[in-house]
Structures are given as structure tokens and as C-alpha cells.
C-alpha positions, 0 to 999 in steps of 0.5 A: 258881776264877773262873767266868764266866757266859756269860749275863751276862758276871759273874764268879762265885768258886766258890771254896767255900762258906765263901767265898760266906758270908763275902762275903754276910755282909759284903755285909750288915754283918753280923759273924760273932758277929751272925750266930751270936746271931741264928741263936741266937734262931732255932734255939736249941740247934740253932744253928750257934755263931760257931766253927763259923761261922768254921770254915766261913768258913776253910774248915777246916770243910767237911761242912756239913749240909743243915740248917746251909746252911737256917740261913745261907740263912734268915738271908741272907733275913731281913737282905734283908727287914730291910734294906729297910725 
């Protein structure tokens, strides 16, 4: 589903969740398993594995949990503070 954002005239794919990750990650030149060991680093044991991010990503995984969102958020700020240096 496109939305368009009358504000601004952009387009917006609300499409799911998954699909938002996989473009941000992208956008990044990030791969899904850079993407799973940093979160590794970062939350240790608590960390969302690459399968699990995957899943997320094709949509198969749909249940995602206010600390799982905090983790691929936090990770989307960190590549964006990293990049501009």
C-alpha cells in the first residue's frame, strides 16, 4: 500500500514493518548478518538473531516486540551518527 503525504507530496510504502527495515538497512550498506553482530555487541544474549531478522524482513515474522523495534531503531541511529563522520 502507497500513502501519500499531502504535507509534502512523498510517497510513503506502509506496506509492513519488515519492509520499512529492509529498505532503511539497505539505504545503510548494511547486510542482514552486520546487522544481527552489531546488535549482537550491543545486547548480547538479548539480541535479535539474523533469522529472526529475516523473518522480520519477509514478513513471516509479524509479532515484534517493543524491545525488538528499541533494538533495530537504536541501530538505524548508530549507523547515521557512524556515517557521518
Amino acid at each position: 500500500m502507497t500513502v501519500i503525504d499531502d504535507r509534502a507530496g512523498l510517497q510513503t510504502d506502509t506496506s509492513t514493518f519488515g519492509t520499512r527495515m529492509k529498505r532503511y538497512r539497505t539505504m545503510a550498506k548494511l547486510s542482514i548478518a552486520k546487522l544481527a553482530d552489531y546488535l549482537k555487541r550491543e545486547y548480547g544474549e538479548l539480541a535479535l538473531s539474523e533469522n529472526v531478522l529475516t523473518n522480520i524482513e519477509l514478513g513471516r515474522k509479524t509479532d515484534i516486540s517493543v524491545d525488538a523495534t528499541i533494538q533495530i531503531a537504536q541501530d538505524r541511529k548508530s549507523t547515521r551518527l557512524n556515517s557521518s563522520h
